[in-house]
C-alpha positions as CSV (number, residue, x, y, z in Angstrom):
1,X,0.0,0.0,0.0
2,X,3.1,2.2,-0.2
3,X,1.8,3.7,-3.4
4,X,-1.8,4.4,-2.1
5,X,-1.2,5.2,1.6
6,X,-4.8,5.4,3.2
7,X,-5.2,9.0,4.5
8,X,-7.8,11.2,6.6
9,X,-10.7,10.0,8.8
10,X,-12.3,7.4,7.2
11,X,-15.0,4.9,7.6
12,X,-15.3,1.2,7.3
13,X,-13.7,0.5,3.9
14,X,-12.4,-2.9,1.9
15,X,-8.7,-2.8,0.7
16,X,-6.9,-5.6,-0.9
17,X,-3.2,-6.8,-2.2
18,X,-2.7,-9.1,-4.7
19,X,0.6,-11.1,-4.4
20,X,2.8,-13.8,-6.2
21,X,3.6,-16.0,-3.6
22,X,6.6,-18.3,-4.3
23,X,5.1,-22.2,-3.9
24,X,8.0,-22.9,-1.4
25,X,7.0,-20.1,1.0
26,X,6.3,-21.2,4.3
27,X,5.0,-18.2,5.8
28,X,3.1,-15.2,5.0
29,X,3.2,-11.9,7.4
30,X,0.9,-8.8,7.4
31,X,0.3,-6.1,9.7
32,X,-0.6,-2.2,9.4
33,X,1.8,1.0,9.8
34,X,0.5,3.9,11.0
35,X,2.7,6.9,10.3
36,X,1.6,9.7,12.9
37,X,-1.0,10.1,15.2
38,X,-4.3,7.9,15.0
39,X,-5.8,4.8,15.5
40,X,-6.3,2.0,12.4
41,X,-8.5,-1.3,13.4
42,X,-9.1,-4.4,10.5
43,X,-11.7,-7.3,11.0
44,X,-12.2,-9.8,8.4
45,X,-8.7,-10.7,6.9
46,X,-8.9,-13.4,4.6
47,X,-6.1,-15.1,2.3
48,X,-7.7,-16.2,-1.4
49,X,-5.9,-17.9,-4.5
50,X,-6.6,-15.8,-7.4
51,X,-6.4,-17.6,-10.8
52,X,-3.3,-15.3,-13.1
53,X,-6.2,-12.8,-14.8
54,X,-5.7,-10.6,-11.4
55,X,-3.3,-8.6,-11.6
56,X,-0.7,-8.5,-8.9
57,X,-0.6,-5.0,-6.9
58,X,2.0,-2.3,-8.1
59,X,5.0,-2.7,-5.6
60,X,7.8,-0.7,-4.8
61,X,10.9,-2.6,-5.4
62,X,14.6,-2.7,-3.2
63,X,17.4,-1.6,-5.3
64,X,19.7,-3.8,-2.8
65,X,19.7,-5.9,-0.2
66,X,22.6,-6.8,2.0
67,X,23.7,-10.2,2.5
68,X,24.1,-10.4,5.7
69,X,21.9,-9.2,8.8
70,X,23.2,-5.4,10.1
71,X,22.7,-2.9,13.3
72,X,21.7,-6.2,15.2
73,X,22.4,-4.0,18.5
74,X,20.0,-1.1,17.4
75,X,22.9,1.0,17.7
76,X,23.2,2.3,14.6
């Protein structure tokens, strides 16, 4: 949702995110970010396979990764 933050006071609304998922992925994680003050709440989260006319959602790609964990010790 990087590239259609949800904004304002808003009501009940339905938001979704289409991904590939690799077939040897064991896990699949998901939360919210709020950035600033406010409160967020979601009911209702559901996983469903999608057959390949879906597109996936527009995602903002990482031009590099490390290979190796860094600023374990939150120091830096």
């Amino acid at each position: 949702m990087m590239n259609r933050p949800i904004t304002g006071t808003n009501g009940w609304n339905h938001f979704s995110v289409v991904l590939d998922v690799p077939v040897k992925s064991e896990v699949i994680a998901f939360g919210i970010l709020l950035q600033g003050p406010g409160q967020i709440w979601m009911d209702e989260l559901s996983f469903k396979i999608v057959d390949e006319s879906v597109p996936v959602t527009e995602q903002n790609t990482v031009d590099h990764l490390v290979d190796e964990p860094v600023n374990l010790n939150f120091e830096g």
